[in-house]
C-alpha positions, 0 to 999 in steps of 0.5 A, a space after each residue: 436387492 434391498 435399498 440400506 441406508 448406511 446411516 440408519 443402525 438398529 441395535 441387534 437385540 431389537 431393541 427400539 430407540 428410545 423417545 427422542 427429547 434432544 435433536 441438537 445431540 442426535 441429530 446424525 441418527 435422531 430417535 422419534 419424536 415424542 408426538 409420533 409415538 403419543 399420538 392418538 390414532 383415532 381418525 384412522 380407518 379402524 373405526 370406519 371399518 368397523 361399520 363397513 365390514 358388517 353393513 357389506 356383510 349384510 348386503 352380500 347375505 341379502 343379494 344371496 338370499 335373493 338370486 341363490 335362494 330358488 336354485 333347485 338342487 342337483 341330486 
């Protein structure tokens, strides 16, 4: 069963609600904040990724070529 929160209202067209600049108004069902939605997201684990991925391919091709590389074939 899911969890609703009764509180919470999406429109039904899908559309997001917009930044929200007065919180006093809004505040029962408040938009986000303008720095959730400008924030850089520079320090997530993308540009990590993108160097471990292909040093870990590196790696697991070289064990490869040094355990597989000898097998005789079965024919």
């Amino acid at each position: 069963m899911e969890n609703t929160d009764p509180k919470h209202s999406e429109s039904p067209d899908g559309n997001a609600k917009p930044v929200e600049h007065d919180y006093a108004k809004h505040e029962q069902d408040p938009g986000p904040s303008p720095q959730a939605v400008n924030e850089e997201n520079d320090k997530g684990a993308g540009p990590t990724m993108k160097w471990i991925i292909p040093i870990l391919i590196i790696i697991l091709a070289i064990l490869y070529w040094i355990f597989f590389k000898d097998r005789p074939s079965t024919n």
